[in-house]
N, C-alpha and C positions, 0 to 999 in steps of 0.2 A: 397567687390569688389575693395579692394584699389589696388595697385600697386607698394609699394614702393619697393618690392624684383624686378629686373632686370629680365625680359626674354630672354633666349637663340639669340632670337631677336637682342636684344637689345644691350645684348651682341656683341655679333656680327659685327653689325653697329657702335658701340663705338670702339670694335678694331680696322676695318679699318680706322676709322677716326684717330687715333694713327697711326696709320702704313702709312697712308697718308702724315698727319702733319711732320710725320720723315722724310720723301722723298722727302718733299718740298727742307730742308736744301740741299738735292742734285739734285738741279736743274735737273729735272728729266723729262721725256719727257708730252708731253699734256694729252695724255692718263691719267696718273693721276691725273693732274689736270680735266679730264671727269669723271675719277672715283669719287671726292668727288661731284658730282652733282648724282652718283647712291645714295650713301652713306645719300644723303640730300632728295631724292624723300624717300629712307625704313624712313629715320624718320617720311616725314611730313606722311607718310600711316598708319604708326603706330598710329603718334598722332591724326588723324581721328576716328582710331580706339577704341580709349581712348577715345576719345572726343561721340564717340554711347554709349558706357559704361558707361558713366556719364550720358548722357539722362537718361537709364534706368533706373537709381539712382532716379533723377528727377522724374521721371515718380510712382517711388515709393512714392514719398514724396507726391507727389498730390494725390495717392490714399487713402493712411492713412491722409490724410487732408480732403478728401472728407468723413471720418468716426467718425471721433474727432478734430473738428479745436481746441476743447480747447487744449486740450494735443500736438495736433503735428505743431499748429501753432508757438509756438515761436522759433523750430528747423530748421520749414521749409522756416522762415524768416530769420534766420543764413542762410542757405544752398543757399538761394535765395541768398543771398549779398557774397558768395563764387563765387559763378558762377558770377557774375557781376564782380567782379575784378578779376577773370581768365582769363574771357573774354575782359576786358580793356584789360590786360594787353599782351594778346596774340596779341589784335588787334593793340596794339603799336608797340610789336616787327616786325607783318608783314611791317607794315609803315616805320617802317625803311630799310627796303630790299629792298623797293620800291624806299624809298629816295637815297639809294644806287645806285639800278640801273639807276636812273635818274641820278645824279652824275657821271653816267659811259657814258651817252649820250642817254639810252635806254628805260627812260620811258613811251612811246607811247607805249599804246593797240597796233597800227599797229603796232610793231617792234618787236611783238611776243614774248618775254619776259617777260613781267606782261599781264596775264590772265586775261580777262571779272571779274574774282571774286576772281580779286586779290593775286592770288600765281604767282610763279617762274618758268618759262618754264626755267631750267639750263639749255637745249641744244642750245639755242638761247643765250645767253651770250656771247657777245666779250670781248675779252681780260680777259680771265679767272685767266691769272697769273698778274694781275696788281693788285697794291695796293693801287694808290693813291685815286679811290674811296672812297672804304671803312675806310681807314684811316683819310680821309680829314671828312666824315662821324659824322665817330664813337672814334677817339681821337682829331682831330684839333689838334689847340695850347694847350692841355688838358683841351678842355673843349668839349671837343663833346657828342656825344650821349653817347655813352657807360656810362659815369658819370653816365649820368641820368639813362639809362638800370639800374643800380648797385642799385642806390637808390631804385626806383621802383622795382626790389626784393628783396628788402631787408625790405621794407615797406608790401611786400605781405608776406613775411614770419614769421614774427612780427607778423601780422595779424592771420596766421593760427596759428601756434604757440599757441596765446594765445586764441585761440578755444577750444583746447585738454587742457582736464585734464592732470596736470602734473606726474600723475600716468601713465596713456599711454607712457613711455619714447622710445617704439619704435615706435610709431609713430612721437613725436615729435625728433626722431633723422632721423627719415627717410625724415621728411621737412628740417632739417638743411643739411641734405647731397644734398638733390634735388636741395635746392636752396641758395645751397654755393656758396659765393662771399666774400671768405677771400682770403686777396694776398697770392701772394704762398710766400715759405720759398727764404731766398736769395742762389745766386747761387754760386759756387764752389770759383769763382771768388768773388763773395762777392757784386754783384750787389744786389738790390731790384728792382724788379717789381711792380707792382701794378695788380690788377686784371683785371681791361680796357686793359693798356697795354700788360699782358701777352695775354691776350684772342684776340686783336684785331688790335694792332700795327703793319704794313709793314706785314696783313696779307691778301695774295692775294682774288680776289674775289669767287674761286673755293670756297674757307674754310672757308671765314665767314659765306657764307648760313647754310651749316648742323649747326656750332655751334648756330646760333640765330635759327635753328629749333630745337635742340637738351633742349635747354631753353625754348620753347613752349611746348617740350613734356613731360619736366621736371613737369614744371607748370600743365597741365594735368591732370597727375601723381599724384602730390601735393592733386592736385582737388577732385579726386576720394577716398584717404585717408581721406578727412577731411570730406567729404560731407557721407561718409559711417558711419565714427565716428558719425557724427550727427544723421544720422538713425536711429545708435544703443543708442542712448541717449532717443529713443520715448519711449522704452519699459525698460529701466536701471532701476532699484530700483522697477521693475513690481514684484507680488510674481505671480511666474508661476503656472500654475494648468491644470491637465490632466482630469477632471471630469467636466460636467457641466449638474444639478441636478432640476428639478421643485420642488421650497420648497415654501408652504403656513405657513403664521404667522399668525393665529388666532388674532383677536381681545380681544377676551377673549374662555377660555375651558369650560364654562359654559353658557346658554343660556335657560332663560326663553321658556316658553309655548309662543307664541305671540309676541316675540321680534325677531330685524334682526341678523342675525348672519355674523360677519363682518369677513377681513381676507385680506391680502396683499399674492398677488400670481404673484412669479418672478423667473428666474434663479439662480441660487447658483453653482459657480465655488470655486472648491476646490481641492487638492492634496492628493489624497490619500495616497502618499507615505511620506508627511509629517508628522510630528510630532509634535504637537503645544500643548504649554503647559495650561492647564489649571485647575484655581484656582475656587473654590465654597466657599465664603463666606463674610466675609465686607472686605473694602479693602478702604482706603484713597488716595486722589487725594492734588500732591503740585504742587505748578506753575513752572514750569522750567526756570528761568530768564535768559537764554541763548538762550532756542530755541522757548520760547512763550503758547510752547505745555504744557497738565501736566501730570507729571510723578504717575503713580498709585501702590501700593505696598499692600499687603494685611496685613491685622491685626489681631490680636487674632488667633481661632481656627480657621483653613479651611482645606477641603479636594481638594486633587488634583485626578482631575478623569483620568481612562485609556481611550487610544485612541486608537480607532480602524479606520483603513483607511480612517485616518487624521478629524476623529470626537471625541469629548469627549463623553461617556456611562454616563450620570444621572440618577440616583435612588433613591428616599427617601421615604421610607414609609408614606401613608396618617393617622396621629396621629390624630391630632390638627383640630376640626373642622371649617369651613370654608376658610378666606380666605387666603392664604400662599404666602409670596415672598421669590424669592429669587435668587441669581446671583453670580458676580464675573469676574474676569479678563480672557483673552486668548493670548496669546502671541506666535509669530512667528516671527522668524527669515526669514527677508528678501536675497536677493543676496548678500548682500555685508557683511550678516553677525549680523546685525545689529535687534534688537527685537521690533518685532511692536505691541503696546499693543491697545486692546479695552476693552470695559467691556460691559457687559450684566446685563439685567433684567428682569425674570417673574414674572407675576402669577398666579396663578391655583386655586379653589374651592376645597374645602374637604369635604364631603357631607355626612350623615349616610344613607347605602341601604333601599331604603324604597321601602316595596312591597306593589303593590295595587292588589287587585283580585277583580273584582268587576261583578256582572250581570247584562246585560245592557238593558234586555229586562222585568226582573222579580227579585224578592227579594227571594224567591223560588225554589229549583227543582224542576221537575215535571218529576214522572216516566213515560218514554215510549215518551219524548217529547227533541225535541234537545234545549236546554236550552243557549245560548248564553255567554260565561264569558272575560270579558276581563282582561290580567294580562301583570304588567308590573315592571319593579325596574328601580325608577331614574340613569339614567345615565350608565344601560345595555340595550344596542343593543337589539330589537326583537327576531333574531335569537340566542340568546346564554343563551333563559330562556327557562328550562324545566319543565313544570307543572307535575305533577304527582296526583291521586285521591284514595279514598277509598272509596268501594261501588259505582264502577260504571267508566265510563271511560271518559278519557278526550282527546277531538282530535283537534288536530289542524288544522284552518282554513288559517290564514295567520298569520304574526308577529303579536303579540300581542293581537290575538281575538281567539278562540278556544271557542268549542261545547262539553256542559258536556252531559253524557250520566248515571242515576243514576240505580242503578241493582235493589234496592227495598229500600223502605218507610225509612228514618234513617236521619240519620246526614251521613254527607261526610266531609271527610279531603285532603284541596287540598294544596300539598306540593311544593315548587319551590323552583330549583337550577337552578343556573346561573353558565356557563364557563368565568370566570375574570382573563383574561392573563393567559391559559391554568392550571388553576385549579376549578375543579366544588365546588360550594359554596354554 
């Protein structure tokens, strides 16, 4: 929402003021001395205008404060202390317009030229083509206001200025052009001016308003540039992501008979259009004596896995019984380019399938009688075990209880396969 490119507006308004200022040199009728009071009302409208646009700014900032004071408090406390010396600073320029007009005889409320709140009624201005005001003002025996004008933006510019990264260089050239106060080059004749002087020397009072409102809207301007800059500073170096996923982290993948089964269940934002690289296997951690952090690198043998819509695919065959860990680094490239490492660590149970068939009512079949069996294999799901029988039938009741049913007098063979990740076993 900055401002610093010129609107047609603005435009506009800055030419006549040229084409004004020109017409002065030829004593030229009142009329155009009324016209720089049009000229000075489009500015101050404008800068009102500027001046809601920056609320809105504001109003952002107290939102995203209201959501994360950790994160957006120390930008919103920058952006707070923008607004505060805009606002001085705009609030000194009016003071001086005022001390102007007082200077001119006209600073009384009643005399309809200074407003209840403080602005410039120009139609009520006498003696529009006089100078001594303003001059007596704003240069003196050179020491008047204007000095001080120059310093004080030149102290606010300073100030923003060194807000912005110096990688921003058009922002920070769009503050040096808004709130330039280098003298100008000398003239043909070979005088020097000063910048007080050019700006404000034996210049009638039609002309000094827009210019000290033209410097208010400048400042604005400024405002809006730097306070937006700071915005985009809450979410800078964020890694962006278009997905956000319910993922649970088991305590552990295995879990006793009679024991709690634990588990961390939270959001998981990630990008799927990313790419992130990632290492499975040991990996060493040095201390970065630069930046405090430590730098992680892998070591020996490791496999790098494929990623699919910005996940790594793990797979290792269960060999090695019982417990197994194992981990490794992940590494993404931030906005600006830059690789953000973490590392990880599991572990998982490797277990040998152990079937239980058991009858839970009798040791026994018994022809003609529904006989009871329960069967099961640690760590396969109910539904994915299919008993099977010999001499006789075996049916199912619910997960893992089923009713034999025997044809005649013998032995019976009860056979079970399991579906384990779509192969029957």
């Amino acid at each position: 929402m900055g401002h610093g490119k010129e609107t047609p507006r603005q435009k506009m308004i800055g030419m006549m003021y040229l084409v004004l200022t020109a017409m002065l040199a030829l004593n030229v009728s009142a009329e155009v001395l009324d016209a720089f009071g049009a000229v000075d009302e489009g500015l101050r409208k404008t800068t009102e205008i500027y001046s809601e646009k920056n609320l809105e700014l504001y109003k952002d900032f107290d939102q995203q404060f209201a959501q994360n004071e950790t994160k957006v408090g120390p930008w919103k406390n920058k952006a707070d202390e923008v607004k505060q010396k805009c606002d001085e600073l705009i609030e000194y320029i009016q003071e001086l317009k005022i001390e102007i007009i007082t200077a001119n005889g006209q600073g009384d409320i009643k005399d309809g030229v200074v407003t209840e709140d403080r602005q410039i009624n120009n139609d009520e201005i006498a003696g529009k083509d006089k100078t001594d005001a303003s001059s007596h003002v704003l240069i003196g025996e050179m020491d008047g206001k204007a000095f001080e004008l120059r310093e004080k933006i030149e102290e606010l510019r300073e100030y923003l200025v060194g807000l912005v990264d110096k990688e921003n260089e058009a922002i920070i050239h769009s503050l040096e052009i808004n709130l330039n106060t280098d003298d100008p080059p000398k003239s043909d004749d070979g005088q020097k001016k000063t910048w007080e002087v050019k700006n404000f020397a034996h210049m009638p009072l039609a002309a000094v308003f827009p210019l000290l409102t033209k410097i208010q809207l400048d400042i604005r301007n400024s405002e809006a540039e730097v306070v937006q800059y700071l915005f985009s500073q809450i979410s800078a170096g964020s890694i962006p992501f278009n997905k956000l996923e319910a993922t649970v982290i088991p305590n552990t993948s295995y879990v006793l008979q009679g024991n709690p089964y634990k588990a961390d269940v939270f959001i998981a934002a990630f990008d799927t259009t990313a790419a992130p690289i990632v290492y499975v296997g040991n990996y060493d951690s040095t201390l970065n004596a630069e930046t405090g952090s430590y730098d992680f690198t892998m070591r020996g043998q490791y496999d790098s896995l494929d990623v699919v819509n910005g996940r790594g695919k793990f797979s290792r065959m269960g060999s090695g019984l019982g417990k197994q860990t194992w981990g490794g680094i992940i590494k993404l490239k931030d906005p600006d380019g830059n690789f953000i490492t973490k590392t990880f660590k599991r572990e998982y149970q490797v277990a040998k399938p152990n079937l239980v068939v058991s009858p839970t009512k009798m040791n026994v079949f018994y022809v003609g009688v529904e006989n009871p069996v329960s069967v099961s294999i640690a760590g396969i799901p109910g539904d994915k075990i299919s008993p099977s029988i010999t001499n006789g039938v075996i049916r199912k009741q619910r997960d893992g209880e089923y009713i034999v049913l025997p044809k005649r007098p013998g032995n019976s063979l009860i056979t079970v396969t399991a579906d384990i990740e779509g192969t029957r076993k």
